[in-house]
C-alpha positions, -999 to +999 in steps of 0.1 A: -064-048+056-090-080+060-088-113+076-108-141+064-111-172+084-113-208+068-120-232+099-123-269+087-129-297+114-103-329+107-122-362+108-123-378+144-118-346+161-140-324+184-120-291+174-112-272+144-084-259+128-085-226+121-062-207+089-057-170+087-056-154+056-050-117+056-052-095+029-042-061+017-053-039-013-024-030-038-035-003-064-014-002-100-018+029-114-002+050-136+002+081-115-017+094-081-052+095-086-076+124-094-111+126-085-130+110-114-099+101-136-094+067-140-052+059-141-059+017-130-037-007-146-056-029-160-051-069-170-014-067-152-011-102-147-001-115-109+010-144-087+018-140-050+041-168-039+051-175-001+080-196+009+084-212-028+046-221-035+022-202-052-008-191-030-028-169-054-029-158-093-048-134-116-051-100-132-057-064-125-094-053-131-101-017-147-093+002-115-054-015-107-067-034-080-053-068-067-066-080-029-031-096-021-035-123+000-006-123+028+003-154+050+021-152+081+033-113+078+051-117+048+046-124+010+055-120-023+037-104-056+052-109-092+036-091-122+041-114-149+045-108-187+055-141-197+082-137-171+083-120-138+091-086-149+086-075-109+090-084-074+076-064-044+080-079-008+051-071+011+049-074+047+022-064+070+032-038+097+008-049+129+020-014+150+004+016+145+015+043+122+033+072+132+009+103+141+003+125+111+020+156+127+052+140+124+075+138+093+075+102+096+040+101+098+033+125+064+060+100+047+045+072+057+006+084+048+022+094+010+042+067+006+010+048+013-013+065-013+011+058-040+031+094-035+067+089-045+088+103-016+120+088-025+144+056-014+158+073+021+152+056+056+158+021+072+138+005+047+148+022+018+109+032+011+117+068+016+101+067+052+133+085+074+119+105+095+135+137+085+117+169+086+108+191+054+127+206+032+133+181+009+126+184-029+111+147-031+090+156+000+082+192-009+069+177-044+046+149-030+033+169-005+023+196-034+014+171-057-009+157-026-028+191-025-028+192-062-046+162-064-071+167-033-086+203-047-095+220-013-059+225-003-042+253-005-012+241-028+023+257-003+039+223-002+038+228+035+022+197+060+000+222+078-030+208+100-058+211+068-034+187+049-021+165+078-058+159+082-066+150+045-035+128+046-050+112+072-085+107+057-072+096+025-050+071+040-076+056+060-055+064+091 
């Protein structure tokens, strides 16, 4: 996540008005990613709306990336195909994430690098809190060593994958 800063200074006046704009990377892609195998969606057409009003547009370059632009905590994104064919609420979580040795901490990371863990938990996102086994967790977390190529593939959150998980999610 980024903050930009606009600061303008309103005629007359010795301070400045300040606006936040915060932004978060949103990846479209067609499955998790792979070292060197490209999966972006590209040209998936956008607009991010807040409170009614439009506050950004475009399209999806080769590698599915959009930099969402997020006022106040919470905003909208619509992919559009003459229509808006989907709506994804996207709020910005200021707390820390869980630590990667707990369940809701490996959820969390997987959810976050695109790994589908399911619909479970308080905000239906899959995030619950609940300790392996599950087959939805058992599969991303293999699929996760899949992908990353050093792991051994067990399906099993050991330390060398709660470290990878925490690498690849950036936290």
């Amino acid at each position: 996540m980024s903050a930009s800063t606009i600061s303008r200074q309103v005629s007359g006046s010795s301070s400045f008005n300040t606006l936040n704009v915060r932004t978060v990377q949103i990846f479209f892609q067609k499955s998790p990613g792979k070292p060197g195998d490209v999966r972006g969606i590209s040209a998936l057409n956008f607009k991010v709306v807040k409170d009614g009003a439009v506050i950004q547009t475009g399209a999806t370059g080769d590698d599915g990336k959009i930099q969402m632009r997020i006022q106040g905590n919470v905003s909208t994104l619509q992919l559009i195909a003459g229509t808006v064919v989907a709506e994804y609420t996207v709020t910005i979580r200021d707390d820390a994430i869980e630590a990667v040795s707990t369940p809701s901490g490996q959820q969390r990371r997987l959810r976050m690098l695109g790994y589908q863990i399911g619909q479970t938990g308080p905000d239906g996102n899959g995030v619950d809190g609940q300790p392996s086994p599950s087959l939805k967790m058992d599969r991303s977390i293999l699929e996760f060593q899949a992908d990353d190529q050093t792991l051994q593939m067990d399906s099993i959150a050991g330390s060398l994958t709660q470290g990878a998980l925490k690498k690849a999610a950036g936290a």
